[in-house]
C-alpha positions as CSV (number, residue, x, y, z in Angstrom):
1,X,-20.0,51.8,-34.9
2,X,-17.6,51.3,-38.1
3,X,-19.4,51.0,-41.6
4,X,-19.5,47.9,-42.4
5,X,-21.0,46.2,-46.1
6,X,-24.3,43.9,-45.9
7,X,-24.9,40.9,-47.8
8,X,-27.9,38.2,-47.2
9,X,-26.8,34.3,-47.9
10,X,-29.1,31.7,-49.5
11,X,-28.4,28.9,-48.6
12,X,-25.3,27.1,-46.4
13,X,-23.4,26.4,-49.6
14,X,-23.9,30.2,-50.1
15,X,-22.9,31.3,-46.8
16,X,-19.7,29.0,-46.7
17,X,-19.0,30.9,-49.7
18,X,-19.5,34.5,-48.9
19,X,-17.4,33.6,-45.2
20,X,-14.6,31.9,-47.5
21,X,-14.0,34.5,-49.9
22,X,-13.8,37.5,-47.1
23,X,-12.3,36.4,-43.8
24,X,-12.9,39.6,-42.5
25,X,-16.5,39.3,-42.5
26,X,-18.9,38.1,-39.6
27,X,-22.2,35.8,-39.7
28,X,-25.1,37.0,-38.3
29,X,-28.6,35.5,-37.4
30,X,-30.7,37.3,-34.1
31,X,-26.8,39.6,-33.3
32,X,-27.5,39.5,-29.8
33,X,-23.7,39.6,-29.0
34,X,-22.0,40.5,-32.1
35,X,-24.0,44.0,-32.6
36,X,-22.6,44.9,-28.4
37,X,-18.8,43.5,-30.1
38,X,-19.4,46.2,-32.8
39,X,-20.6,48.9,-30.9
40,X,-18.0,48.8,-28.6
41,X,-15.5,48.7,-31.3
42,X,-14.2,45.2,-30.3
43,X,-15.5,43.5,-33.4
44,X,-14.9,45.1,-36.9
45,X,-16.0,43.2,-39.5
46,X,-16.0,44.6,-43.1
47,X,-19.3,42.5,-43.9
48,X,-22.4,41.2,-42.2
49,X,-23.2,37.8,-44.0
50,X,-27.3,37.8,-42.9
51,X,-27.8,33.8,-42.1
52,X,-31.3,34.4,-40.3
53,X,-33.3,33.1,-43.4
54,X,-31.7,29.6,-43.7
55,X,-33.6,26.3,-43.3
56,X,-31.9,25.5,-39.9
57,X,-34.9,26.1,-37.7
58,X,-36.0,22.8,-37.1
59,X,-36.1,20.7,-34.3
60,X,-36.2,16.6,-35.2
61,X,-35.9,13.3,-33.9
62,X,-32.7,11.1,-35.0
63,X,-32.5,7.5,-36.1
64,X,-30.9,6.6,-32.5
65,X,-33.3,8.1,-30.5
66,X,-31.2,11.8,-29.7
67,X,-32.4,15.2,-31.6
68,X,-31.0,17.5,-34.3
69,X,-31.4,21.1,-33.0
70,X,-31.0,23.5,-35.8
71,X,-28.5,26.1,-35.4
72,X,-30.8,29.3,-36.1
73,X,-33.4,27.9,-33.1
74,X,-33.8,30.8,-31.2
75,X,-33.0,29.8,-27.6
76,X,-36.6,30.4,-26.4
77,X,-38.0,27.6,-28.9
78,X,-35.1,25.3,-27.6
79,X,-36.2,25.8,-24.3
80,X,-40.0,25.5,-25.0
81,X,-39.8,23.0,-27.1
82,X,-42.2,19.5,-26.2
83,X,-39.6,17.2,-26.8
84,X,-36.3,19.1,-24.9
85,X,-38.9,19.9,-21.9
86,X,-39.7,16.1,-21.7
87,X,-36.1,14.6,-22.5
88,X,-33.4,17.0,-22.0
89,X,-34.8,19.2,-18.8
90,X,-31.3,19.9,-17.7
91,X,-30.9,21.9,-21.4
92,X,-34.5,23.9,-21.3
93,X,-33.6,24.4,-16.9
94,X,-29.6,25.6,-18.3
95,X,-31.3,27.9,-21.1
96,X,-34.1,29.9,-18.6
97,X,-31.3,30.5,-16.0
98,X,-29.4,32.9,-18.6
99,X,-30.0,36.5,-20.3
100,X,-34.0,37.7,-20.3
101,X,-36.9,36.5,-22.2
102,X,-35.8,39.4,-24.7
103,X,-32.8,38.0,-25.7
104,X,-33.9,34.5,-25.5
105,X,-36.4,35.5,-28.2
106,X,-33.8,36.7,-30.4
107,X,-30.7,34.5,-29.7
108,X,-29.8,31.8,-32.1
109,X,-28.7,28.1,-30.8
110,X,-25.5,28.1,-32.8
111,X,-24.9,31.9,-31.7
112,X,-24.8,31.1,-28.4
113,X,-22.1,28.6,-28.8
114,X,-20.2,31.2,-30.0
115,X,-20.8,34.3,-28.1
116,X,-17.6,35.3,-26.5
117,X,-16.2,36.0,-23.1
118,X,-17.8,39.0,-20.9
119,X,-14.2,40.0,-19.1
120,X,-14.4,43.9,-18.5
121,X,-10.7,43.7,-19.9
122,X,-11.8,41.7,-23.6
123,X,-14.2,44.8,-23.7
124,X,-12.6,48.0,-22.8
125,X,-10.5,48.6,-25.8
126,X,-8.1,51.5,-24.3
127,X,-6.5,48.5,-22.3
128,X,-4.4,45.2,-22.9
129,X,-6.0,41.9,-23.9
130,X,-4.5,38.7,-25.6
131,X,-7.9,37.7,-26.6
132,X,-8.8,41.1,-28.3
133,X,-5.0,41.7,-29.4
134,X,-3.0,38.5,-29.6
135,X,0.7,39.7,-27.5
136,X,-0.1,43.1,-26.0
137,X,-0.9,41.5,-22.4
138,X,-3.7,40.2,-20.2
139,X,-4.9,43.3,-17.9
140,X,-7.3,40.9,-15.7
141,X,-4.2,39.0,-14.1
142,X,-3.2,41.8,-12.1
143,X,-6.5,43.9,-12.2
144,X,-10.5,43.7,-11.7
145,X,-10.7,39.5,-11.9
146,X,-13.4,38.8,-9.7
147,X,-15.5,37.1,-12.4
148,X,-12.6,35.6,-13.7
149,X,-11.7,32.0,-14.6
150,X,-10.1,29.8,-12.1
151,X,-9.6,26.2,-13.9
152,X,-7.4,25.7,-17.2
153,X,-6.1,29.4,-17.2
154,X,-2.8,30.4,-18.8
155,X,-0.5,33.3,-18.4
156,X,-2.6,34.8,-21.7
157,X,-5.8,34.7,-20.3
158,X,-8.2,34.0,-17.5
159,X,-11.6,35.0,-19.0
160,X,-14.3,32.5,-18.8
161,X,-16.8,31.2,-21.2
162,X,-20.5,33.0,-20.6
163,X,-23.3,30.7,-22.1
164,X,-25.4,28.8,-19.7
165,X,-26.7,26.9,-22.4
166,X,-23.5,25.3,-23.4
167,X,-22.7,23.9,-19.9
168,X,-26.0,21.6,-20.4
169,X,-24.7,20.6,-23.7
170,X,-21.4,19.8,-22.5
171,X,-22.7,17.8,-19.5
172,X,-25.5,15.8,-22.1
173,X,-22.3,15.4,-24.4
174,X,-23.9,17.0,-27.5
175,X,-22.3,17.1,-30.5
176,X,-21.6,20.4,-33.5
177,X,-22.4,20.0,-36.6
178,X,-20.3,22.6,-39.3
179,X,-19.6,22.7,-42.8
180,X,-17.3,24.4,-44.5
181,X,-15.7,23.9,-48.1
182,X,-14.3,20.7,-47.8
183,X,-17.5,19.5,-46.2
184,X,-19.5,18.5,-43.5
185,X,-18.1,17.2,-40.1
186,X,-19.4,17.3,-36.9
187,X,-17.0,18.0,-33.4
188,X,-18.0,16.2,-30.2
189,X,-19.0,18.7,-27.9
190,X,-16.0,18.6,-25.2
191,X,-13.6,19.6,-28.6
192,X,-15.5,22.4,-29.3
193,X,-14.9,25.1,-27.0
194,X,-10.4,25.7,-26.3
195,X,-8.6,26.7,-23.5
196,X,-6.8,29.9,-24.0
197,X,-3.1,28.7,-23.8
198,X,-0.9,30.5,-26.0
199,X,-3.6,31.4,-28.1
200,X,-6.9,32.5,-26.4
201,X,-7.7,35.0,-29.3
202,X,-9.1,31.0,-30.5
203,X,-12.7,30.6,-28.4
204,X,-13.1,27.3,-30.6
205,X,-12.1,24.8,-33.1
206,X,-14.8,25.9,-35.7
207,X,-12.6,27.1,-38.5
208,X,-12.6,30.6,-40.0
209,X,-14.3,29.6,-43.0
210,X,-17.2,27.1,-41.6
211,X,-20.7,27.4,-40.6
212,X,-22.4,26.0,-37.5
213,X,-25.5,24.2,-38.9
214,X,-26.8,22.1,-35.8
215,X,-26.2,20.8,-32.6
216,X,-27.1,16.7,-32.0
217,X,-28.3,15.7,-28.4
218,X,-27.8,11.9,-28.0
219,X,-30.1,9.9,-26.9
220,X,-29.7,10.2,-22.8
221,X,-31.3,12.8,-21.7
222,X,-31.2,12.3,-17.8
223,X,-34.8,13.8,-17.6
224,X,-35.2,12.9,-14.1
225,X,-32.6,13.1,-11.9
226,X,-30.9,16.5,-12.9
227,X,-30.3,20.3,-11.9
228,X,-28.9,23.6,-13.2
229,X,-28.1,25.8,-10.4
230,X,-26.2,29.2,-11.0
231,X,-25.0,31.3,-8.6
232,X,-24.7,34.7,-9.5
233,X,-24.8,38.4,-8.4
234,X,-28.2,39.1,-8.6
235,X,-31.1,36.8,-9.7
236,X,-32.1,38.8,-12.4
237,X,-30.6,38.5,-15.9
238,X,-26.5,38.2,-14.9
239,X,-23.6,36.1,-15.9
240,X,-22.7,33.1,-13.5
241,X,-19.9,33.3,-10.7
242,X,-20.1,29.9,-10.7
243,X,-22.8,27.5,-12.9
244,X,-23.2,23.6,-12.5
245,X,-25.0,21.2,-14.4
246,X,-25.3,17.7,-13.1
247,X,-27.0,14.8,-14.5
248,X,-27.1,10.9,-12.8
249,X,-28.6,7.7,-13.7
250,X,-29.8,5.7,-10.7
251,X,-30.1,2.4,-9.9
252,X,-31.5,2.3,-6.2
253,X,-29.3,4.5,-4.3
254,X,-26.5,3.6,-6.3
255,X,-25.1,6.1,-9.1
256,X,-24.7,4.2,-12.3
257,X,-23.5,7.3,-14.6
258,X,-22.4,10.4,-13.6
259,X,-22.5,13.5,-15.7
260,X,-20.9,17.3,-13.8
261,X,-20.0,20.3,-15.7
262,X,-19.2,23.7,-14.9
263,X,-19.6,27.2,-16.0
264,X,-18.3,30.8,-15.2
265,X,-15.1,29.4,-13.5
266,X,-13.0,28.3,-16.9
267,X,-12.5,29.6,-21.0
268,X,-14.9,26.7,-21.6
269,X,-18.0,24.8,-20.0
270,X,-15.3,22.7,-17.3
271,X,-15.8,18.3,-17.0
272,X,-13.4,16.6,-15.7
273,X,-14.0,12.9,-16.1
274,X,-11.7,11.6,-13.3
275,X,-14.8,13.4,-10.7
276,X,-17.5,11.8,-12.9
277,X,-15.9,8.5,-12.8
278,X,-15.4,8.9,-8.8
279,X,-19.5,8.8,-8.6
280,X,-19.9,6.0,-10.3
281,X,-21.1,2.6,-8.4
282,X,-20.9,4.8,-5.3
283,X,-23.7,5.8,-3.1
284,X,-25.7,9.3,-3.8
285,X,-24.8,10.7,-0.7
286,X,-23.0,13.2,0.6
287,X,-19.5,11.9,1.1
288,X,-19.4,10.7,-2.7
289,X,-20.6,14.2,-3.4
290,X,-17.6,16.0,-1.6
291,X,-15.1,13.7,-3.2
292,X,-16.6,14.6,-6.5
293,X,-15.7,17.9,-5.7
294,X,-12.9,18.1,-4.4
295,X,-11.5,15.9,-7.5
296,X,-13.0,18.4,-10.2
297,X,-11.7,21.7,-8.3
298,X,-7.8,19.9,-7.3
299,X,-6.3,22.0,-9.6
300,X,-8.3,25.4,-8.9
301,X,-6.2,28.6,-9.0
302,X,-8.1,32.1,-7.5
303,X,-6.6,35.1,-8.0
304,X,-6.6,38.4,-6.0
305,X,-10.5,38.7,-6.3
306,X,-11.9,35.2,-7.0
307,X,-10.4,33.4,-5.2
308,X,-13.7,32.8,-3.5
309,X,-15.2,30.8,-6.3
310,X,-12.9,28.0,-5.3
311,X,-15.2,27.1,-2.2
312,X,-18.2,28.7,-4.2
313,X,-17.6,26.1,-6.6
314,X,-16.8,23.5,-4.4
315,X,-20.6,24.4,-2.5
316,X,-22.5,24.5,-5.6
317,X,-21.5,21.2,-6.9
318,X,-22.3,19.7,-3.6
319,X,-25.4,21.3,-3.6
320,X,-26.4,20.7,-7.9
321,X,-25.4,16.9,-7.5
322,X,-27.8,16.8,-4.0
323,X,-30.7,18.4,-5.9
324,X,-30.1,15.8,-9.1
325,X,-30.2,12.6,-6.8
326,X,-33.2,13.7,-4.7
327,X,-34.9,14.3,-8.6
328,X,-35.8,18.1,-6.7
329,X,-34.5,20.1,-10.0
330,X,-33.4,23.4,-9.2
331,X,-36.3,25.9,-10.1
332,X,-35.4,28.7,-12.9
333,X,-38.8,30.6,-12.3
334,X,-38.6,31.6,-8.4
335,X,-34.4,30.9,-8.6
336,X,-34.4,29.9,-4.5
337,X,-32.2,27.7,-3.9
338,X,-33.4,24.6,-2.2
């Protein structure tokens, strides 16, 4: 590991500070990613700025009815918390489905947003990558790429996105809250995350110099008729293949609001609206299901070794949106699929 200096912030006016006068340093709260980054010599930054001691651990109810999670709740108090557990089940279900109780404890809620892509390629450092070294090549094109994205890819880059967590958030269309120097603002969840395009070296739209400080659920929480499934390897702690959350409001047997989105298949939790709108005033059954989709994966591209997640994909959704209607969540404790 490169040396690196160590300084502790005060407050988020402090940190903004610290970040804005050295862009070559990092934050750093539980490190659960950052300190792998380092060790593998993919990250150097020439400071740690130590945000673990800021007042962002809270958890509270809004005016309108949503919650305010703070961006240094560790992901095991998000998932345990009374009020996600009762309201937002999709998010605590989305959360117990990734990495082990270990790293739950330490992982921070706005760490997780940012944790970055898992592609053998992004971490072997003795071969090209766009994402690690903007122009030198992407090795996963023609190489390993069975975990490898398959929707919203470009010629740059076909890594995917890793979080769990942040395929709940996009499906419960939760909003980030940053400041920075010229302020506060916050960025609806869906503009958050990038595609790679010609710049995948970009995971988000944060800037350099800002601060996640929360994460706003609104209102909706779908607590009944939802489901996280993920599909991976092995059912111990692993990345997804292919992840869906799914979320419906129900009137009878008719679906008045559809939420899908998708992880492990793109460079960012995947919705497509034009599938969500499909479902809507249709039946829950299974035709409505398949048409769903078949509309969200029309533009799917596998490569030599994933191109299996295509009908993976196409399975899982059928089977997440099934599990949502009949209000039979998909269980993170014994992980059969049902």
């Amino acid at each position: 590991m490169i040396n690196f200096q160590y300084t502790r912030a005060n407050d988020v006016a402090d940190a903004v500070r610290q970040i804005a006068a050295d862009p070559t340093a990092k934050f750093i709260a539980g490190g659960t990613n950052l300190i792998d980054l380092m060790k593998e010599d993919v990250e150097r930054p020439s400071r740690l700025i130590d945000i673990s001691r800021l007042p962002l651990k809270s958890v509270e109810e809004t005016k309108d009815g949503g919650l305010h999670i703070g961006a240094l709740v560790s992901n095991s108090d998000v998932a345990y918390h009374p009020l996600i557990e009762q309201r937002y089940p999709l998010l605590s279900s989305a959360i117990l489905a990734g990495a082990s109780q270990q790293l739950r404890n330490m992982a921070s809620t706005g760490g997780n947003l940012l944790q970055r892509t898992r592609c053998f390629y992004f971490y072997d450092t003795a071969t090209p990558c766009n994402k690690r070294e903007p122009g030198s090549g992407c090795s996963a094109t023609g190489g390993l790429n069975r975990i490898s994205a398959i929707l919203g890819t470009s010629e740059a880059c076909i890594a995917t996105h890793p979080s769990d967590m942040c395929v709940a958030l996009a499906a419960l269309e939760a909003r980030v809250h940053v400041a920075g120097p010229e302020g506060e603002r916050a960025i609806a969840f869906d503009d958050f995350h990038r595609l790679p395009g010609n710049t995948p070296q970009c995971d988000t739209s944060l800037h350099p110099n800002e601060i996640v400080t929360a994460i706003e659920l609104p209102a909706q929480g779908f607590a009944k008729n939802y489901s996280y499934l993920k599909i991976r390897d092995r059912l111990s702690y692993a990345f997804a293949l292919v992840s869906v959350a799914a979320a419906l409001e129900l009137d009878g047997g008719t679906i008045k609001q559809a939420r899908l989105a998708l992880g492990g298949v793109a460079h960012k939790p995947w919705r497509d609206m034009a599938a969500e709108a499909a479902l809507r005033g249709k039946p829950a059954n299974q035709a409505a299901f398949a048409h769903a989709a078949d509309l969200l994966l029309r533009d799917a591209k596998g490569f030599t070794h994933n191109a299996f997640k295509i009908d993976l994909a196409r399975r899982s959704i059928f089977r997440t949106l099934t599990q949502a209607a009949q209000a039979t969540p998909q269980s993170q404790s014994d992980k059969k699929i049902r």
